[in-house]
C-alpha positions in Angstrom: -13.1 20.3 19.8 -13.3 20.2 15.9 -16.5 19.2 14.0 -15.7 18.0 11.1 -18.5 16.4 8.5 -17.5 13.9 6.3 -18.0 14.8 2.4 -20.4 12.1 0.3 -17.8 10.5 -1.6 -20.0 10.7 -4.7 -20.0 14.7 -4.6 -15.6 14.9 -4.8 -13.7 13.6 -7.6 -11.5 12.0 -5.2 -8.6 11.0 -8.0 -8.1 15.0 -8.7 -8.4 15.3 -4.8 -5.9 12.8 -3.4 -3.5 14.0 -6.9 -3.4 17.2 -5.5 -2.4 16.5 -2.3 0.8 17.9 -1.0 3.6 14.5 -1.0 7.3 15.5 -0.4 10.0 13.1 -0.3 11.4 12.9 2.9 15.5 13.6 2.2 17.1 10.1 0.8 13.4 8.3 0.7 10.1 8.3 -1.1 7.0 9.8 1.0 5.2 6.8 2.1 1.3 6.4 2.0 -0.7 3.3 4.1 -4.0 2.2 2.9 -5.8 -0.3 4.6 -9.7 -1.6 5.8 -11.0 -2.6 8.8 -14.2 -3.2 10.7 -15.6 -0.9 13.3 -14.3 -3.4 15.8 -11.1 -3.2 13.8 -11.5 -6.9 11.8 -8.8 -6.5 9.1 -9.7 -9.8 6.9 -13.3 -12.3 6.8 -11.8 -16.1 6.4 -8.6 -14.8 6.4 -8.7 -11.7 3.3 -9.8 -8.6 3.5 -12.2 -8.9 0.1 -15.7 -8.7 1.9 -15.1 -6.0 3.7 -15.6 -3.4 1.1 -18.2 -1.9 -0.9 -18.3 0.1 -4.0 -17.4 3.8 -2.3 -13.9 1.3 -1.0 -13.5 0.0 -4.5 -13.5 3.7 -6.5 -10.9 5.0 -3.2 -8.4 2.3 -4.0 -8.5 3.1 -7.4 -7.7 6.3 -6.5 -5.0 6.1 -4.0 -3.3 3.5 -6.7 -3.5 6.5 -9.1 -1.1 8.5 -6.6 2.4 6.6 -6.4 4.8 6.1 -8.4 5.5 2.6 -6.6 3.3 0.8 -5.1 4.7 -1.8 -1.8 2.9 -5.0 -1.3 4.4 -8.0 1.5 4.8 -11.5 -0.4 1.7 -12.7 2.4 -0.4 -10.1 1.1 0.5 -11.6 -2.6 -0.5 -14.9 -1.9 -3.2 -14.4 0.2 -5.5 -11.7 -2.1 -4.3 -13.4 -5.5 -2.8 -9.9 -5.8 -2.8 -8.2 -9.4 -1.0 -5.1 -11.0 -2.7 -1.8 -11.1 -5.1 -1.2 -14.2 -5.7 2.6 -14.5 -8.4 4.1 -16.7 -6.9 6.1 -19.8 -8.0 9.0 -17.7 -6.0 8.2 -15.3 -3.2 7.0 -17.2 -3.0 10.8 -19.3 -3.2 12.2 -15.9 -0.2 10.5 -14.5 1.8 11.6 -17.6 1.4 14.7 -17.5 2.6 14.9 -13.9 5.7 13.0 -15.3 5.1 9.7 -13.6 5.1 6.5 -16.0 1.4 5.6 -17.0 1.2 3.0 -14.1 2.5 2.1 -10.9 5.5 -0.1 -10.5 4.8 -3.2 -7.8 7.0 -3.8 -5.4 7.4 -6.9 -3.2 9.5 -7.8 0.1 9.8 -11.3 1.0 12.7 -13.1 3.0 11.7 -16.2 1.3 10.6 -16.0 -2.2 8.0 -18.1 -1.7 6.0 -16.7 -5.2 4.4 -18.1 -7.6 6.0 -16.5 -10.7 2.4 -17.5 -12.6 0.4 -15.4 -10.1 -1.0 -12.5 -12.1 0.9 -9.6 -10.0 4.0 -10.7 -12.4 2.2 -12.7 -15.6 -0.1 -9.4 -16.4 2.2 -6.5 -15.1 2.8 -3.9 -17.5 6.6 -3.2 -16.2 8.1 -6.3 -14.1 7.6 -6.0 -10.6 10.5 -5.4 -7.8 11.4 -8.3 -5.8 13.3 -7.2 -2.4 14.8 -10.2 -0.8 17.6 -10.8 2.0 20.8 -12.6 1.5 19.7 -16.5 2.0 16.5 -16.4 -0.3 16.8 -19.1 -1.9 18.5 -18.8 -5.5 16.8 -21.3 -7.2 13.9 -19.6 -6.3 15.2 -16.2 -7.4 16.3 -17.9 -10.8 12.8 -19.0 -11.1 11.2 -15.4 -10.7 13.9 -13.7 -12.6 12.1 -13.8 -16.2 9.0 -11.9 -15.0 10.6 -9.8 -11.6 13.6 -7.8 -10.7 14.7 -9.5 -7.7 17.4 -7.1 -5.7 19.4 -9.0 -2.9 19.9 -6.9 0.1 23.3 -7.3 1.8 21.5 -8.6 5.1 19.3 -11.3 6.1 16.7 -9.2 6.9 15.6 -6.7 5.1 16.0 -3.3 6.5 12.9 -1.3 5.1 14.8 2.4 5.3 17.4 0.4 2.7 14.5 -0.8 0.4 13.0 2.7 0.7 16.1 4.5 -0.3 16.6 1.9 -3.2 13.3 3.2 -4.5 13.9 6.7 -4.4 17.7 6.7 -5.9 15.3 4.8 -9.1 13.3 8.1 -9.1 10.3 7.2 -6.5 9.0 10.4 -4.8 5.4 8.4 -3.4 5.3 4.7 -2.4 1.5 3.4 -1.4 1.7 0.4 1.0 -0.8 -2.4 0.5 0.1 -4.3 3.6 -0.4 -6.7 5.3 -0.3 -6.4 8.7 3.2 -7.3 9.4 4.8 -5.4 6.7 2.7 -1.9 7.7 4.2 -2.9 11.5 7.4 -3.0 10.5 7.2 0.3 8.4 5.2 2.1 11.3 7.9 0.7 14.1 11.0 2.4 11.8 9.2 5.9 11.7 8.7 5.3 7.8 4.8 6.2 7.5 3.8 9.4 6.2 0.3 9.4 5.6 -2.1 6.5 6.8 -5.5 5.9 4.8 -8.2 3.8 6.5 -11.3 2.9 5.1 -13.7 2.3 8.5 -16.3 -0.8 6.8 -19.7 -1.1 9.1 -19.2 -4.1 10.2 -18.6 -5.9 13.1 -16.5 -9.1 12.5 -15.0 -10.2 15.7 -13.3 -13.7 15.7 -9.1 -13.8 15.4 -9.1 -10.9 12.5 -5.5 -9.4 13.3 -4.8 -5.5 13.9 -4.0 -3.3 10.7 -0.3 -3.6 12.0 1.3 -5.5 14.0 5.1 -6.7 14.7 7.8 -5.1 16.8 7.4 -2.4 19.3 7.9 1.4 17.9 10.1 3.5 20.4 6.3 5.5 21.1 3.3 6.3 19.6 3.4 8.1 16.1 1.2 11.0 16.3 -1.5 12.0 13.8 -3.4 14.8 12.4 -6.6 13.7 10.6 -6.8 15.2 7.4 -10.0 14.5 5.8 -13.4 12.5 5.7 -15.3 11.3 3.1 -18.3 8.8 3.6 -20.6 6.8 1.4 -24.2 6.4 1.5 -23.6 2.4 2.8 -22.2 3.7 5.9 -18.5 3.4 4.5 -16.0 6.0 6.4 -12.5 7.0 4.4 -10.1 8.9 6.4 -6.7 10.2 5.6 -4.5 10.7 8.5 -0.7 12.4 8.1 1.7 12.5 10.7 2.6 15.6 12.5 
C-alpha cells in the first residue's frame, strides 16, 4: 500500500503545476479534464448549487484548472443554475497561456437539447469570445435566432447530442484540452462514453446529507472506468484536491 501525503496547497504554485501536466489529445478528440466538489458524504450542491461548498484553497484550484484548457464544457443546467460566467484570468495568467500558443482565455462551451438560455445571462453578455452553443436537431429555432448575436449555436445532425461528435467538433477547431464544469448529468453522460481523461475532485469537509445528487449520474457505462490517483494537495480548512487520470 502507498502513503501518500497531501502537499499544503499554499506551499505549490498550483497554476505552473497543473500547466505542466502532461495532456495529449486522444486521436480525433480533445483530452478531457472533470472538475467537480462534493462533501465527504458525497453532497454535490447545498439548496440546490454547489456555491457553499468551497472555501478559498477551492476558489485559487478552479482558477487554476480554468487556466489549463483551451475550451471549457459547461451543461445549459449548470448555466442556469450557478448564474454561470466566463473565465477572467489574471494578466499572469493570460501571458502564460500565450506563450503556450493558446488564445488568452478559454472558450465556453454549452450543450443543451433545448436552448432554454437566457442570452442576458453573463456567460454570453461579458464573454470575451462568444461562447459555443451545441444543440440537437429540434431546438427550437426561434430560440437559436435569439442566442445567435452573442453565441455560436452549431446544430448536430441528431436529436441527441452524441458527446464523441461535439468532442471531435472541438478538436478539428484546434482544442487539444477541454475542462468540464458539469453538472451531474452532463459528467454522466461523458463518463458512460469512455470520454473522461482526467477527473479533479475537490473533497469539502462537510457533511450535507439531504437529496444532494452524485457527481455523475445518467446512463449505465459498459463497467467501471479505472483510476490512478495522481496527486493530493490539502488546505489548512480541511479542504482535499485530488487529481485522478485514467489508466
Amino acid at each position: 500500500m502507498r502513503e501518500l501525503w497531501p502537499e499544503p496547497i499554499d506551499d505549490v504554485d498550483v497554476q505552473a503545476r497543473l500547466a505542466g501536466d502532461e495532456r495529449p489529445a486522444r486521436g480525433d478528440r480533445p483530452w478531457v479534464m472533470l472538475n467537480m466538489i462534493a462533501t465527504v458524504d458525497g453532497g454535490t450542491a447545498v439548496a440546490g448549487v454547489s456555491g457553499g461548498l468551497g472555501g478559498p484553497g477551492d476558489k485559487t484550484m478552479f482558477r487554476a484548472l480554468r487556466s489549463v484548457p483551451d475550451v471549457i464544457l459547461v451543461g445549459a443546467g449548470t448555466v442556469r443554475a450557478e448564474h454561470y460566467g466566463p473565465p477572467q484570468p489574471s494578466d499572469a495568467v493570460r501571458a502564460a497561456r500565450l506563450a503556450r500558443g493558446q488564445t488568452s482565455a478559454p472558450r465556453l462551451v454549452v450543450v443543451s437539447s433545448r436552448l432554454d438560455l437566457d442570452p442576458t445571462e453573463r456567460l454570453f453578455v461579458g464573454a470575451e469570445e462568444r461562447p459555443l452553443v451545441f444543440t440537437g436537431t429540434s431546438a427550437d429555432t426561434a430560440r437559436a435566432e435569439a442566442l445567435s448575436p452573442v453565441a455560436e449555436v452549431v446544430r448536430g445532425s441528431t436529436d441527441l447530442l452524441d458527446l464523441a461528435t461535439v468532442l471531435a467538433e472541438l478538436r478539428a477547431r484546434g482544442a487539444l484540452v477541454v475542462l468540464c464544469e458539469g453538472g451531474p448529468t452532463l459528467n454522466g453522460q461523458l463518463v458512460a462514453a469512455g470520454l473522461v481523461d482526467e477527473w479533479c475532485t475537490t473533497v469539502s469537509p462537510m457533511l450535507v446529507a439531504g437529496g444532494s445528487g452524485r457527481a455523475a449520474h445518467g446512463p449505465d457505462p459498459s463497467g467501471p472506468t479505472a483510476l490512478r490517483l495522481d496527486r493530493v494537495h490539502a488546505d489548512d480548512d480541511g479542504y482535499l484536491f485530488l487529481r485522478y487520470t485514467t489508466r
